[in-house]
C-alpha positions as CSV (number, residue, x, y, z in Angstrom):
1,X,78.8,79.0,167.4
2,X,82.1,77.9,168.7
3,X,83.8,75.2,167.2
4,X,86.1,73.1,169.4
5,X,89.8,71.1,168.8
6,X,89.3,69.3,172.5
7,X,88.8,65.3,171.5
8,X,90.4,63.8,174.6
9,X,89.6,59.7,173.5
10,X,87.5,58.0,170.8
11,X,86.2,54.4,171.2
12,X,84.1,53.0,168.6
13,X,81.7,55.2,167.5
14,X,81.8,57.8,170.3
15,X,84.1,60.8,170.4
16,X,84.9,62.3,173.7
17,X,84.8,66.1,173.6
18,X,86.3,68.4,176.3
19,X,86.4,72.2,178.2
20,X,82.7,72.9,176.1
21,X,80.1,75.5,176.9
22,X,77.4,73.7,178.1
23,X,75.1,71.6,175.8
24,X,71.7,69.6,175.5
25,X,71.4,66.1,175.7
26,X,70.6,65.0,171.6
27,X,71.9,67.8,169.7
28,X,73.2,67.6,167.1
29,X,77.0,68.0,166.1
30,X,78.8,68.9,163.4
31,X,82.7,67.2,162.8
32,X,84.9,68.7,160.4
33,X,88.2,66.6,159.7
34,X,91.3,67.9,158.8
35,X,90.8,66.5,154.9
36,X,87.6,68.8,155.0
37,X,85.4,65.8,155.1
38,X,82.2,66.3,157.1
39,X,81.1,64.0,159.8
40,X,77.5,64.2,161.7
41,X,76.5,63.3,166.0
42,X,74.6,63.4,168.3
43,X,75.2,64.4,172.1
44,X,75.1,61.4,173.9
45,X,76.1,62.3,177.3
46,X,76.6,65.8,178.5
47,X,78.5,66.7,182.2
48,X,80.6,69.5,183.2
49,X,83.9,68.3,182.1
50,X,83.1,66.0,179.1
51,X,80.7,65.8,176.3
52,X,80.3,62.0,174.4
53,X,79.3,62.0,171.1
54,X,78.2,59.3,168.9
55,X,79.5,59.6,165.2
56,X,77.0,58.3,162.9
57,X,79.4,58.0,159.6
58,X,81.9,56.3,162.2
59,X,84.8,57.5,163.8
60,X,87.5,56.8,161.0
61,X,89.9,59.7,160.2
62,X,89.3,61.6,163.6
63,X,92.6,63.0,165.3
64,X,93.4,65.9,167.4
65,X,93.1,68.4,164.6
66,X,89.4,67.8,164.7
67,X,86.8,70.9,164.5
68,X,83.7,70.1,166.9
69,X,80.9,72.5,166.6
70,X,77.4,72.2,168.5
71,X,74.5,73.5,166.7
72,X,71.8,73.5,169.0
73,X,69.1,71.4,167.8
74,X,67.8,68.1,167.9
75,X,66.9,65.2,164.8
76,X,64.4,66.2,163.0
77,X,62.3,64.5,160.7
78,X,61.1,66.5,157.4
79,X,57.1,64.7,157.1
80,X,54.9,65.6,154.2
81,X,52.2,63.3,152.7
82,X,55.1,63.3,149.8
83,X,56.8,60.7,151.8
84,X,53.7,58.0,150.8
85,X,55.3,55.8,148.1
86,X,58.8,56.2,149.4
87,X,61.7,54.4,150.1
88,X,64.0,55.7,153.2
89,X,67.6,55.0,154.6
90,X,67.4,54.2,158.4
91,X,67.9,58.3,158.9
92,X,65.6,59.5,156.5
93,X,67.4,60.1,153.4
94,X,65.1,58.6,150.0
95,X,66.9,55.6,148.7
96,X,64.7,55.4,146.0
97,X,66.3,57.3,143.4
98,X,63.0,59.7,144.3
99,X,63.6,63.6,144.9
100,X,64.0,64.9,147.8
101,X,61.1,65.1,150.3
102,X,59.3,68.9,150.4
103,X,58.8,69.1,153.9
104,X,55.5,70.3,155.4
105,X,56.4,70.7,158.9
106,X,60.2,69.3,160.7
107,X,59.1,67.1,163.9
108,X,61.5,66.0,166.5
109,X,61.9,62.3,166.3
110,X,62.3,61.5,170.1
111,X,58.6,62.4,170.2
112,X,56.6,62.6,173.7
113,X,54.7,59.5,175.7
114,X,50.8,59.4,175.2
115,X,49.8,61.2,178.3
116,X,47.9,58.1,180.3
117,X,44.8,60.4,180.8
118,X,45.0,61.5,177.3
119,X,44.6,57.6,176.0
120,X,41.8,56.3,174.4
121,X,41.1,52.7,175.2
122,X,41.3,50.5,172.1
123,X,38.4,48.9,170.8
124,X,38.3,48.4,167.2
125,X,39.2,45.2,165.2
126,X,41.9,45.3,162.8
127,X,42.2,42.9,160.0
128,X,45.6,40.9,159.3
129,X,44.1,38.3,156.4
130,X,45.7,35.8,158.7
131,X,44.0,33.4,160.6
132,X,45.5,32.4,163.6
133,X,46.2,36.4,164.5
134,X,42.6,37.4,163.8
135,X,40.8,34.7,164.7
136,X,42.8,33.4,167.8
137,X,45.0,36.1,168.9
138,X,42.9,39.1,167.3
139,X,44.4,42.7,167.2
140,X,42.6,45.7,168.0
141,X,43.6,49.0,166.6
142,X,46.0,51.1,168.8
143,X,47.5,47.8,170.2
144,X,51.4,47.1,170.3
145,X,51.5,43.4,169.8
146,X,55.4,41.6,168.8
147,X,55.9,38.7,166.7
148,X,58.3,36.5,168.8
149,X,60.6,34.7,166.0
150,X,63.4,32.9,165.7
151,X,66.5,32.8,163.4
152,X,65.7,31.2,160.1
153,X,61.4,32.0,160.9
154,X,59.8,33.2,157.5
155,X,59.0,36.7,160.3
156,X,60.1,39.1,156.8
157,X,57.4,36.8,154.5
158,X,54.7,37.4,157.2
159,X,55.6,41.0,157.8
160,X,55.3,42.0,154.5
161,X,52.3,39.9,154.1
162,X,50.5,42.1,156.8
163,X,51.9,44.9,155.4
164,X,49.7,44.2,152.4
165,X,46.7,43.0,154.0
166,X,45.8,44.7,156.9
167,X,43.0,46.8,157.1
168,X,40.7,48.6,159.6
169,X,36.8,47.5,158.8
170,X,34.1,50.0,158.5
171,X,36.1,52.9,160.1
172,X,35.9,56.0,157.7
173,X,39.7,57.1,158.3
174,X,42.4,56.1,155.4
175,X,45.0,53.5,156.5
176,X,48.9,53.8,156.1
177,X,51.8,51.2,156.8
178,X,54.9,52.5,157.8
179,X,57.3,50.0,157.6
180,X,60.9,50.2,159.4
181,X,63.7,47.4,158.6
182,X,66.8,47.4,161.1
183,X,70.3,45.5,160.3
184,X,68.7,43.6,157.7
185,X,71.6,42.6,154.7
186,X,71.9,44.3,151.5
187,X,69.8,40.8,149.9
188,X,67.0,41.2,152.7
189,X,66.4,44.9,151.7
190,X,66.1,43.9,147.9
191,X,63.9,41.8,148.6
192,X,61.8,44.2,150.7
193,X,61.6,46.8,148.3
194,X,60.8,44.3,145.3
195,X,57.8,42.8,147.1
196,X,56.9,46.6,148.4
197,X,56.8,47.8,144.4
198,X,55.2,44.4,142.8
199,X,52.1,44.1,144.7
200,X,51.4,47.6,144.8
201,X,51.5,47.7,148.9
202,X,54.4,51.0,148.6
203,X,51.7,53.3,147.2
204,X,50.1,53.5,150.7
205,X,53.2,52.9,152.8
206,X,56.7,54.5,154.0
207,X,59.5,52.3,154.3
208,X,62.8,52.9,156.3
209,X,65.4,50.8,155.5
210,X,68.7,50.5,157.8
211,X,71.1,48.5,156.5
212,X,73.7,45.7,158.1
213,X,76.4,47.4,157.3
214,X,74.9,51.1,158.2
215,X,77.1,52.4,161.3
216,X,75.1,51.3,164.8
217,X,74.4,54.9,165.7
218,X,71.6,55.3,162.7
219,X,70.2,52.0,163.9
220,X,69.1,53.7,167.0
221,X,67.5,56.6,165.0
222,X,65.6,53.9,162.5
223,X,62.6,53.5,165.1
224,X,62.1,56.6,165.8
225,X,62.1,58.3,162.4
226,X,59.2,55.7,162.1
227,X,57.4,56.5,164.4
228,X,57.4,60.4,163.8
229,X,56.1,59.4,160.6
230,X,53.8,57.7,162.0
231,X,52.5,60.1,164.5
232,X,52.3,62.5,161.3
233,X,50.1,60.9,159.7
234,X,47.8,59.8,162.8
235,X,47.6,63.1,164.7
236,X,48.4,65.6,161.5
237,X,46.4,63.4,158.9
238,X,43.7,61.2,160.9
239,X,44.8,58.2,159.2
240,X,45.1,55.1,160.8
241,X,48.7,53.7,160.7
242,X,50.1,50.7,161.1
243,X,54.1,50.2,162.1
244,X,55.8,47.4,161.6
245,X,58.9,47.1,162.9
246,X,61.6,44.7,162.2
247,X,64.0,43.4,163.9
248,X,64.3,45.0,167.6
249,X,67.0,42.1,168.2
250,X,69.4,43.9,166.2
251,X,67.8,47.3,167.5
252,X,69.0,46.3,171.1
253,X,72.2,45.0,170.1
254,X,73.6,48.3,168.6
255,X,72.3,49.4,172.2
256,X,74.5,46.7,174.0
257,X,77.4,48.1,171.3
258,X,77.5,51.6,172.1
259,X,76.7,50.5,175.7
260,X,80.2,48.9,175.6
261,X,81.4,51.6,173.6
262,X,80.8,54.3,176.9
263,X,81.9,51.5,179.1
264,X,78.6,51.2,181.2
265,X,78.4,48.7,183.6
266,X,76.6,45.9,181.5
267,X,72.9,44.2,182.9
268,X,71.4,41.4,181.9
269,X,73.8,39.4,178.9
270,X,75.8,42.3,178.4
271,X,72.6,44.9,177.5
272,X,72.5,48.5,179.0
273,X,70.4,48.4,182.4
274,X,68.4,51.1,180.7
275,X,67.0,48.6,177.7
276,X,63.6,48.6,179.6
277,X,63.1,51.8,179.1
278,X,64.2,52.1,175.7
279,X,62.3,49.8,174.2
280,X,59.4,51.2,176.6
281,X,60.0,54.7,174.9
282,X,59.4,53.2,171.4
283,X,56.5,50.8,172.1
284,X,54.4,53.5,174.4
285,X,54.5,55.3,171.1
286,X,51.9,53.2,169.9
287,X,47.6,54.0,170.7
288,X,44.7,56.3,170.5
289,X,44.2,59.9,171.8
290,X,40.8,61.1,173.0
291,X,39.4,63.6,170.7
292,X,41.4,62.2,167.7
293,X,40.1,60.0,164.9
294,X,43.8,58.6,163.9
295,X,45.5,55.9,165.8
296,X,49.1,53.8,165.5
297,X,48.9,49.9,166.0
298,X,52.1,48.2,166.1
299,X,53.8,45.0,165.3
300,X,57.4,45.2,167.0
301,X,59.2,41.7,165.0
302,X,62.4,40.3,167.3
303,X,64.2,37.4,166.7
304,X,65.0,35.2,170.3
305,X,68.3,34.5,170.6
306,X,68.7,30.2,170.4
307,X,64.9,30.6,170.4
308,X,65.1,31.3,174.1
309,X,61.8,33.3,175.2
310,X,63.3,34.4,178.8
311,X,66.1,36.1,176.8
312,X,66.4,39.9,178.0
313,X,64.8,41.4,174.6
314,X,61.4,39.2,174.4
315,X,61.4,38.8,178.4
316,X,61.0,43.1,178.0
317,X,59.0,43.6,175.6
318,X,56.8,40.9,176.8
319,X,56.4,43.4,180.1
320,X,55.7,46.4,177.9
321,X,53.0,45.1,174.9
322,X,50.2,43.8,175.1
323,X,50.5,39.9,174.1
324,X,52.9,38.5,171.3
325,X,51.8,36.1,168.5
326,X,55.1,33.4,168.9
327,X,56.5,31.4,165.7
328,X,57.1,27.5,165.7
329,X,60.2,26.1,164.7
330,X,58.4,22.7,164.4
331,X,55.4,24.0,162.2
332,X,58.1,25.5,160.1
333,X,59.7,21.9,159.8
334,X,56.4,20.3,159.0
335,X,56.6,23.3,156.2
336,X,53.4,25.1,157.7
337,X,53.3,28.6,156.9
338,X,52.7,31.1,158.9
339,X,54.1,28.9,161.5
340,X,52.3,30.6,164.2
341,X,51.8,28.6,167.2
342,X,48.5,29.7,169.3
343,X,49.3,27.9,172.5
344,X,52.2,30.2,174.1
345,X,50.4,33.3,171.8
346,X,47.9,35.8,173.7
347,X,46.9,38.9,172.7
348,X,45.5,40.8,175.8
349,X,43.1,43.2,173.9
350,X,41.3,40.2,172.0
351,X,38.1,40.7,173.5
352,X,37.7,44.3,173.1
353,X,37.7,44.3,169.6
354,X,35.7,41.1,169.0
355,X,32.1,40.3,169.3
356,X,28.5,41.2,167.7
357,X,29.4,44.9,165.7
358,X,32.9,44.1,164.9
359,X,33.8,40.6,164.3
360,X,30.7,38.0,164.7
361,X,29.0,37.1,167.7
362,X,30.5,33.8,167.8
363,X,34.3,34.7,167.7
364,X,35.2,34.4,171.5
365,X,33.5,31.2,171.9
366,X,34.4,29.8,168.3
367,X,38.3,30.5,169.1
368,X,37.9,29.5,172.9
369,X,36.9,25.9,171.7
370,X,39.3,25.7,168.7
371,X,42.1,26.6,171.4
372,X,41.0,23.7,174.0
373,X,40.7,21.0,171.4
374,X,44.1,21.9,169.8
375,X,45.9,22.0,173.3
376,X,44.4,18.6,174.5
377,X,44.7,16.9,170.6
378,X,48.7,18.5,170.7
379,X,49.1,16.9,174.3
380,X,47.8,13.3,172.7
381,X,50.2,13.7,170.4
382,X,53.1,13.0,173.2
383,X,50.9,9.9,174.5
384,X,50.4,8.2,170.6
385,X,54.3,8.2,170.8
386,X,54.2,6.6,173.7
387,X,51.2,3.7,173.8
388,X,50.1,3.8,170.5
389,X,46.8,5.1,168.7
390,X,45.0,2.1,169.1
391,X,44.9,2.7,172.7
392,X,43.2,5.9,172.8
393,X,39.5,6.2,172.9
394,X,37.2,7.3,170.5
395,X,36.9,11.2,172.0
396,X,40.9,11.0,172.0
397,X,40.9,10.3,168.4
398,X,39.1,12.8,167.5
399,X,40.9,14.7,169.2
400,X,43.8,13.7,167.5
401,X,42.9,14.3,164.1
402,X,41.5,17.6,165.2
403,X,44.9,19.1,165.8
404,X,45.9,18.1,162.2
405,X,43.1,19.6,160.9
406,X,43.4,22.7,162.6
407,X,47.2,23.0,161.6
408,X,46.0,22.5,158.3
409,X,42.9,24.6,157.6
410,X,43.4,27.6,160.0
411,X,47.6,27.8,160.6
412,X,48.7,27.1,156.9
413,X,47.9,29.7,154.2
414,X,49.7,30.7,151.1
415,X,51.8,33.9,151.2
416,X,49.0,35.3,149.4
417,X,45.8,34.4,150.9
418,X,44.1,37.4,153.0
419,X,41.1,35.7,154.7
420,X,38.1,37.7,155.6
421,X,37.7,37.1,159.7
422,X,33.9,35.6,158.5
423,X,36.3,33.3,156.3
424,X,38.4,32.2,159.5
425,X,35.4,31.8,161.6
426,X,33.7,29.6,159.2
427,X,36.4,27.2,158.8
428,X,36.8,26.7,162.3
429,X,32.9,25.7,162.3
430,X,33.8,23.4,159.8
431,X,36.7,21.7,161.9
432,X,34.1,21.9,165.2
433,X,31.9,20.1,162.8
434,X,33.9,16.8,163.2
435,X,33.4,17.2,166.8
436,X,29.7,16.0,168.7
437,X,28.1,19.1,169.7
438,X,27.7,17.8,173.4
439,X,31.8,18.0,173.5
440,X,31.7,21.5,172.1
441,X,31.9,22.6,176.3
442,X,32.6,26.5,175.2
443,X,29.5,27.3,172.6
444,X,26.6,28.2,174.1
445,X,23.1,26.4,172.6
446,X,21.5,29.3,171.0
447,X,25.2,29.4,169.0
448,X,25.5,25.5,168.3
449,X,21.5,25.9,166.8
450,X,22.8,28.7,164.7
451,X,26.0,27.9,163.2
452,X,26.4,23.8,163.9
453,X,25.5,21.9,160.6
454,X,26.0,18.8,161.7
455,X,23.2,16.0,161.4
């Protein structure tokens, strides 16, 4: 393989090679510097006259004297079930004072789109422990559904709480998390793998960890080495997998970065006009294939910019998943956890994975109910500021002090608390129960005579 001295410009992380033979879009590169320090790319644009690379130790110490060489292939991931247990940096090197991984197999890490004919449609219920995702905003294996958070939002606390909870009921396959960390600080990652070791979660799980100060480049590469180790595990291993994925914000600004970096003409606030795609290439990685008994569910976690929902990254992503479970900054005030307000929530595969068989027969009208009475007793809340309690009526009131009640028995749990969905449907009963059963509008009679105790 040739190697080439022909570096015409470098900006940022990108190094701008010359007069090459031609060469494929990803492959990799090999930099040799005239120290004899060795520096790794990718090929990120490829033309005629001018190859761009992007540099993934960074671009400091690279002059003209620079050796170039292309070597032909793309990223590739080495997957074995040895990489259960393990802690990973964001490109797939173990962290965790571990040996090295014995590969089984090398896959590429861009991977390949679930062909729409080749998709199963998802139908199975998948069990968080937590109450206002399975019980109002339920998830269904092989579903990509985002937690919408905000700086400050206890998002890591509730990751890693699913990450130890959730489970798949009465399917036969084994379950595995794999769980991917982007830009998060040196403290953050501590604290992930801490929480990973002490309660035992790591022993079914992979963990990818891409540090703050990690170059950009590797941030881009995090996801995806994620998700080939997921689709390893699904497709190779018939094992369900969950991926949680944490946070796209800082995914999609190493985008905007390296956007600037090539001097693309910006879109929306500065991002690549390509975003949409991007993210569409990592979420579409998620479902079930016909024929196969494994399947990836995932839980994409972004941060909104100054809480702002129409931002570019959760406006997106809102277009490519299917729902999003939104945090509250003013449950978190009221120091609710999980702060997860239902209203603006919605998960779009709810009712395919609930009902008779796979949650209880009651679910959908159980969490229709609890959703109108919370909605109307939240809007009451606005009018008591206004007129006063004393001037609502008696339905109002109850009303009222349903909303508190619902806050406090199905939003807030401890950190700890993994809740059966039998558990989270019987507490709502219990709420409903302050309620007369002629103003329960959404349960049915033959429901009410079943499951409404009171006298």
């Amino acid at each position: 393989m040739k190697e080439y001295k022909t570096i015409t410009k470098i900006a940022g992380p990108l190094v701008f090679v010359a007069k090459t033979e031609p060469v494929g879009y990803a492959e990799l590169v090999r930099i040799a510097l005239p120290t004899g320090e060795i520096k790794n790319g990718q090929v990120l644009d490829t033309s005629e006259d001018l190859v761009v690379v992007q540099v993934f130790e960074g671009t400091a110490g690279i002059d003209k004297e620079t050796r170039v060489k292309f070597l032909g292939e793309t990223i590739k991931l080495p997957v074995s079930e040895n990489m259960l247990g393990r802690i990973l940096s964001g490109a797939g090197k173990p962290i965790d004072k571990g040996p090295e991984i014995i590969p089984e197999q090398k896959m590429d890490i861009i991977g390949n789109a679930i062909n729409p004919f080749a998709r199963a449609s998802p139908s199975s219920f998948f069990q968080t422990g937590i109450s206002t995702i399975d019980g109002m905003n339920t998830l269904v294996r092989g579903q990509k559904l985002p937690i919408f958070s905000g700086s400050g939002l206890p998002h890591n606390e509730i990751a890693l709480q699913i990450a130890r909870q959730a489970k798949v009921l009465g399917e036969g396959a084994e379950f595995v998390v794999v769980f991917a960390a982007m830009g998060i600080t040196n403290e953050e990652a501590q604290y992930f793998m801490r929480d990973f070791e002490r309660t035992g979660a790591l022993e079914r799980a992979v963990v990818f960890l891409n540090l703050a100060d990690d170059p950009a480049v590797e941030r881009l590469v995090t996801p995806r080495m994620a998700l080939t180790a997921a689709e390893y595990f699904a497709y190779e291993k018939e094992k369900h997998v969950l991926v949680i994925l944490t946070d796209m914000t800082n995914y999609c600004e190493s985008l905007r970065e390296i956007g600037a970096a090539r001097e693309e003409v910006p879109g929306r606030r500065g991002y690549p006009g390509y975003m949409y795609t991007d993210l569409a290439m990592l979420y579409e990685r998620a479902g079930m294939i016909k024929g196969r008994k494994g399947s990836i569910t995932q839980i994409p976690i972004l941060t909104m910019v100054g809480d702002d929902i129409t931002h570019p990254i959760p406006d997106l992503t809102g277009y490519i998943t299917e729902g999003q479970i939104v945090l509250s900054r003013e449950l978190h005030r009221k120091g609710i956890y999980p702060p997860v307000d239902v209203l603006p929530s919605l998960s779009r595969l709810m009712n395919l994975g609930i009902g008779k068989g796979k949650t209880r027969e009651d679910h959908k009208q159980v969490s229709d109910q609890m959703y109108v009475n919370y909605a109307e007793g939240r809007d009451l809340r606005g009018l008591v500021a206004i007129v006063g309690e004393e001037a609502l009526s008696e339905k109002d009131k109850r009303l009222l002090k349903f909303a508190d009640l619902f806050e406090q028995k199905i939003v807030r749990q401890r950190k700890d608390e993994d809740r059966s969905i039998q558990g989270t449907l019987d507490i709502g009963w219990s709420l409903m129960e302050t309620i007369p059963a002629d103003e329960l509008t959404r349960i049915s009679q033959e429901l009410k005579e079943k499951f409404y105790k009171k006298k």
